[in-house]
C-alpha positions in Angstrom: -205.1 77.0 12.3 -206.9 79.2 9.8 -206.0 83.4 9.7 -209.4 84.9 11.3 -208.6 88.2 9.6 -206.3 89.6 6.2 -202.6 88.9 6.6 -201.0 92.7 7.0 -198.8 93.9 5.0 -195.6 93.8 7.3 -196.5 90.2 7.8 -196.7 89.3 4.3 -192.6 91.2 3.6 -191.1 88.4 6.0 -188.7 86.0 4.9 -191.2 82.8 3.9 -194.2 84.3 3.2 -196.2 82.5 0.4 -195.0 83.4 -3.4 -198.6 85.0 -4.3 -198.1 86.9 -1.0 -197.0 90.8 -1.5 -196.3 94.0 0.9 -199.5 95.1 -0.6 -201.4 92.4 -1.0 -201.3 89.6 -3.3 -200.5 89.1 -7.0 -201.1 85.5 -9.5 -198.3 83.1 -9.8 -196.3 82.3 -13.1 -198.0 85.6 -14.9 -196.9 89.1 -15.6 -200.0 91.1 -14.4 -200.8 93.7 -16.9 -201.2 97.7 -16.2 -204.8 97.4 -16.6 -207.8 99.4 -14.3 -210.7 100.2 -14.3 -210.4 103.4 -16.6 -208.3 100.8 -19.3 -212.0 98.8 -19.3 -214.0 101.8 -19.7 -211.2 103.3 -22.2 -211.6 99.8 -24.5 -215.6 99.4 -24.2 -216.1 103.7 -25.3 -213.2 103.8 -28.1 -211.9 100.2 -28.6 -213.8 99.7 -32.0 -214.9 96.3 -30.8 -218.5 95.2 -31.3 -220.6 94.1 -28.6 -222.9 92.1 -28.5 -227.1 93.6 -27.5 -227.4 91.4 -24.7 -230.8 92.7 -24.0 -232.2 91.9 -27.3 -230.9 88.8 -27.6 -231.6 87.6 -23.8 -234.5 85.3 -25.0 -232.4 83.1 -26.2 -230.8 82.2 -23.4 -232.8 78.6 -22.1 -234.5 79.3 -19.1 -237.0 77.7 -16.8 -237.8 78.5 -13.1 -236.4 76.5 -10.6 -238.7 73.8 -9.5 -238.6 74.2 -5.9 -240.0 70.9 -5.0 -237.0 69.2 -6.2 -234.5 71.5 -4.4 -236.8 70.9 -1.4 -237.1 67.2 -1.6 -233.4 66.7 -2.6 -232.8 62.5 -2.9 -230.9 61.7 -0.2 -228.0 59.9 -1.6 -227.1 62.1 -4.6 -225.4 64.5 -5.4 -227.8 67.2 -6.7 -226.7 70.6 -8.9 -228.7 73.7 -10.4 -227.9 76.6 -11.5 -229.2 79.9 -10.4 -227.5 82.1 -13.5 -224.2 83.4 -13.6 -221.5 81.5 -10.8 -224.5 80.9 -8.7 -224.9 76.8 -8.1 -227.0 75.5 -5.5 -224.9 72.2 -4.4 -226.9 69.3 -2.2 -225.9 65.7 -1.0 -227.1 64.0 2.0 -228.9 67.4 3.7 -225.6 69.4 3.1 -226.9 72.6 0.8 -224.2 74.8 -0.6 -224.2 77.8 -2.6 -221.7 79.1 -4.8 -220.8 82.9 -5.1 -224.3 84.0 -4.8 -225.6 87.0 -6.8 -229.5 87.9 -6.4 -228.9 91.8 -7.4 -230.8 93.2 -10.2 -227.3 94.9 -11.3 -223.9 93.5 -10.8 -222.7 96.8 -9.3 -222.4 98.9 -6.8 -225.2 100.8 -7.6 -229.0 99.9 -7.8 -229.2 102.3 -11.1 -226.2 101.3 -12.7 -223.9 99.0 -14.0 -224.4 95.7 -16.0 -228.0 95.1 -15.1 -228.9 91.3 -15.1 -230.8 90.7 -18.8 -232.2 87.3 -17.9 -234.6 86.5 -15.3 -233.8 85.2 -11.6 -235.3 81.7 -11.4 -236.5 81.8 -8.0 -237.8 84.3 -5.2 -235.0 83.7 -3.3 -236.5 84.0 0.1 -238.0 80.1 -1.3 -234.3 78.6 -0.9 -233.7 75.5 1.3 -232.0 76.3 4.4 -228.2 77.2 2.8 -225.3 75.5 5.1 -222.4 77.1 3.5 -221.6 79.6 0.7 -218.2 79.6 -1.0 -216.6 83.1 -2.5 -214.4 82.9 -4.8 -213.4 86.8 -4.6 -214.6 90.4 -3.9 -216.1 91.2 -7.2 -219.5 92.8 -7.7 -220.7 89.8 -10.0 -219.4 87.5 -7.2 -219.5 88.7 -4.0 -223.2 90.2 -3.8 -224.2 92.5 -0.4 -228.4 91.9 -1.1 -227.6 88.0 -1.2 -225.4 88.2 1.9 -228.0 90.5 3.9 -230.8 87.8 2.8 -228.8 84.7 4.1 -227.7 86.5 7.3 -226.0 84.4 9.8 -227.8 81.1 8.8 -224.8 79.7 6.8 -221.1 79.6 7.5 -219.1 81.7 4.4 -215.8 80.1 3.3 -214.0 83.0 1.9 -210.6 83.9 1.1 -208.0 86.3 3.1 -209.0 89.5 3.6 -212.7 89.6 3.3 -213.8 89.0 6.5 -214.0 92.8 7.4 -216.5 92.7 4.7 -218.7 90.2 5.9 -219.1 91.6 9.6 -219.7 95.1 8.2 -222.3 93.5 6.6 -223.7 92.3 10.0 -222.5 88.5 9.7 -221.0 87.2 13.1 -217.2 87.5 13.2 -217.3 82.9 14.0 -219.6 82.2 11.0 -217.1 83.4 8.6 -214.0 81.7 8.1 -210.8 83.4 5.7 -207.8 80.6 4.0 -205.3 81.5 2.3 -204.3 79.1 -0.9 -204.0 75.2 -0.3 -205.6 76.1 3.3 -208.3 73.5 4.4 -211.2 73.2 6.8 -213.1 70.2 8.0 -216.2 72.1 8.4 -218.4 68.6 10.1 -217.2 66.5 12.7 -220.7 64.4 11.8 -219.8 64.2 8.0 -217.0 64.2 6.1 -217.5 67.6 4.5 -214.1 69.7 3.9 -213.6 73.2 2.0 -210.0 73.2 0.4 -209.0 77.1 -1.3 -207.0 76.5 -4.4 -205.1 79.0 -6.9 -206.8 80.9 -9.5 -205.4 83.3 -12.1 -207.9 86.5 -11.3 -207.7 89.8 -9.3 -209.8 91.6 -6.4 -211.0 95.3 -6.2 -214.8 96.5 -4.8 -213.1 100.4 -5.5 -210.6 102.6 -7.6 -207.6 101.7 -5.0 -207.9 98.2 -3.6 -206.8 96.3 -6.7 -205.5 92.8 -5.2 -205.5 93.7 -1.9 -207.6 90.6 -0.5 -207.1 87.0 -2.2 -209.5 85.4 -4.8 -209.4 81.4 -5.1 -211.2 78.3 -6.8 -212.8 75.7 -4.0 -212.5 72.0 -3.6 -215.9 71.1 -1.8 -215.5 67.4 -0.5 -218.9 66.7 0.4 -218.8 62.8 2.0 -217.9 60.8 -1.2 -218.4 63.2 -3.9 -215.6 66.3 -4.7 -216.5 69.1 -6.7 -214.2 71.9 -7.8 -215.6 75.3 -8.2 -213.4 77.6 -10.5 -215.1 81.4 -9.4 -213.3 83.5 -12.4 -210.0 83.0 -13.8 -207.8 83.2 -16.4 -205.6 80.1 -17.8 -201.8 78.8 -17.8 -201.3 75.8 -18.1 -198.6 75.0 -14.9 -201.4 76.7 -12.8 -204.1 73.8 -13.3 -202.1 71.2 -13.7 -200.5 71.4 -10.7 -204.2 71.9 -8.8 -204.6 68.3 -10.6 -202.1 66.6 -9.7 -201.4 68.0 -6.1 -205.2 67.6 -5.1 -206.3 64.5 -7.6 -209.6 64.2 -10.0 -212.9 65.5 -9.2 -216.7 64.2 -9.7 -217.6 67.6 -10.8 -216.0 70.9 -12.0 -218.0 74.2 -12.3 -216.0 76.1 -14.8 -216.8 79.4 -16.1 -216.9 79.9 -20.0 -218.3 83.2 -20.2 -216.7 87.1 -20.1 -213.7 86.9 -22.7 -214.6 88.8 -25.3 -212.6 90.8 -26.7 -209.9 88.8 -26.1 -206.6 90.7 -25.9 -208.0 92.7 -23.2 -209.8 89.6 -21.4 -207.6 86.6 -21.5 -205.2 87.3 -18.9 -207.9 86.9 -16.4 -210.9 85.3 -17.8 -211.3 81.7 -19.9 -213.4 81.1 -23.2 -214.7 78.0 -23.8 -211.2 76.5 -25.1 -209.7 77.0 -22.3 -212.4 76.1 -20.0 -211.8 72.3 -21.5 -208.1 72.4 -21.3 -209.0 73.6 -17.1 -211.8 70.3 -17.4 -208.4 68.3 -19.0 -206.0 69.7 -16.5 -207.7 68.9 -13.1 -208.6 65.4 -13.8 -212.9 66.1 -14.2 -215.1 62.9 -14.6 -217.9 65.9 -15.2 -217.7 69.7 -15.3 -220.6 72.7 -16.0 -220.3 75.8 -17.8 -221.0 78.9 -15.6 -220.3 83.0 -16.1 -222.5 83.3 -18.9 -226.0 84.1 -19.7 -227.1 86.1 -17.0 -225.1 89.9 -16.8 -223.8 91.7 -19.9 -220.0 91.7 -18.7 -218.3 91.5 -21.9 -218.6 91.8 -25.8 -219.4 88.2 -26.8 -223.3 87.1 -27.4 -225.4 85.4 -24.8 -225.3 82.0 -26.2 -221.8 82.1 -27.8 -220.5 80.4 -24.9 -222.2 77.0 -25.5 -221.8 77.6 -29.1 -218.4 77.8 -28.7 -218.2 75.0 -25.6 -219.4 72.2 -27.9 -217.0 72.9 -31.0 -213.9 73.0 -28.4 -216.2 69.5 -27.0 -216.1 68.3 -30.6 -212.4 69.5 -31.0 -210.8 67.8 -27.8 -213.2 64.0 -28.4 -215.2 64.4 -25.2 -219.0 64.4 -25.3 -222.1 66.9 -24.0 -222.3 65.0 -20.6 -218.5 65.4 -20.2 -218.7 69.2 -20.1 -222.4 70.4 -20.8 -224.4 74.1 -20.3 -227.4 73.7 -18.3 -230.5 75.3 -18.6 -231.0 78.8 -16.6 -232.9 77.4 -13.6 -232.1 73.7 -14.7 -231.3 71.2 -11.7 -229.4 67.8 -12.4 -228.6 64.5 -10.4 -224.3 63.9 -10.8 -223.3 60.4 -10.7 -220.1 59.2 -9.8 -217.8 58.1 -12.7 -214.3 57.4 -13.5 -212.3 61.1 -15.1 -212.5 61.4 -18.4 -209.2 62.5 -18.7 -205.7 61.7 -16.6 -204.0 64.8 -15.9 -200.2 65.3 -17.0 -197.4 66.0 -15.0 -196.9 69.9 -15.0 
């Protein structure tokens, strides 16, 4: 049976407890985690010497087209349909099952409506327009990821799958206690008895804080979503090792579809512990067995030093590099939606 609430810290010191598990909260496997906070970011962006990038003046670049509602209305029945609402936002459909991923509709990733990176890319739909939403995955408790006007919109009309420790959140936020439902890593739920559509949490290298003193004290994961036939693995934010993915390969098998973020890494030796570029993001396409994956993480808040469009840039020259081609791992559009069909993986994975 599933935890209904965050493990505490007494039952987390017993003999047995899972290895990511701490008297604290929880930490990353097969890493050191670096003395980093939030005053370390602020420390780097105001005297690092890096260059960042002018997201605002270069935001037009970024493809873009408003989502056509008709299609996301009138999904076809029997496949698997994706778009992509900016950042880690995807709206997943198959058979009448809609799904959103780590929904975002604030102006500002931030806890503040007057500060904080402010989203330099329009939204591509008024999203009061949506199709009815059925479930929303979270990934983890960060402002980019886990957004309070997008959870006060949706209300109690989905069920949340969302990892330990959040659910506290959720019912402050006036979502009923049984619509929200917590796992721990490798936990799973059937979520229909009618349809064969299970939620798996998975490992990811990342961390957790919404303030100055709850660094890692509630979980963060990646998401198999087994919707009938099709699987799709949904990566939320992380950070690479190669044992990490590898073993989420070969422990859970391939997937149809991998949404991978490829965005927020610049610069680099402060990044890479917890966040991909687009290198990495293939070896993570390589390592779980993906027939198809998606960039995501990019193009929509200015997060981190690189330019809006270096991700893509940089996702077809490691493409290029690695032999696989654009509909293996592609960027979509801002707004763009896209039928998935079912297809062998395009790479085995490796023993870890």
């Amino acid at each position: 049976m599933l935890a209904s609430c965050a493990i505490s810290p007494a039952e987390r010191a017993l003999e047995g407890a899972p290895a990511h598990h701490t008297t604290r909260g929880f930490k990353n496997l097969y890493i050191e985690e670096p003395n980093k906070s939030f005053f370390s970011f602020i420390r780097m962006r105001l005297f690092g010497g890096y260059e960042w990038a002018d997201h605002e003046k270069t935001a037009g670049d970024v493809p873009f087209q408003m989502l056509e509602l008709d299609r996301v209305k009138n999904p076809p029945l029997n496949q698997l349909q994706v778009s992509w609402l900016g950042h880690s936002t995807f709206l997943i459909q198959y058979r009448g099952i809609n799904v959103l991923t780590d929904p975002i509709f604030s102006n500002r990733a931030s806890p503040a409506s007057f500060a904080g990176p402010k989203r330099y890319t329009p939204h591509v739909v008024s999203y009061e327009d949506l199709p009815r939403i059925d479930y929303v995955v979270i990934s983890h408790n960060h402002y980019d990821h886990l957004d309070d006007t997008a959870v006060e919109l949706l209300g109690d009309g989905p069920e949340y799958m969302v990892p330990l420790g959040l659910k506290s959140w959720f019912v402050s936020e006036g979502v009923s206690e049984d619509r929200v439902h917590v796992f721990d890593w490798w936990q799973k739920r059937q979520a229909s008895t009618a349809q064969n559509i299970r939620f798996t949490a998975q490992p990811s290298q990342h961390w957790s804080a919404r303030g100055l003193f709850d660094r890692r004290a509630t979980l963060w994961a990646s998401w198999r979503i087994e919707l009938e036939d099709h699987s799709i693995w949904f990566g939320g934010d992380t950070g690479y090792n190669e044992r990490l993915f590898k073993e989420i390969g070969q422990q859970a098998g391939p997937v149809d579809l991998a949404l991978i973020p490829i965005g927020a890494y610049d610069p680099r030796d402060f990044m890479q512990t917890y966040h991909v570029d687009p290198d990495e993001a293939v070896a993570i396409h390589q390592d779980i067995g993906a027939a198809q994956s998606i960039g995501m993480h990019w193009g929509t808040y200015p997060l981190t030093a690189e330019e809006p469009m270096d991700p893509p840039r940089r996702l077809a020259q490691a493409r290029e590099r690695e032999g696989l081609a654009e509909s293996d791992f592609r960027a979509l559009d801002l707004g763009q939606t896209i039928l998935i069909e079912k297809r062998a993986p395009a790479v085995s994975t490796d023993a870890p």
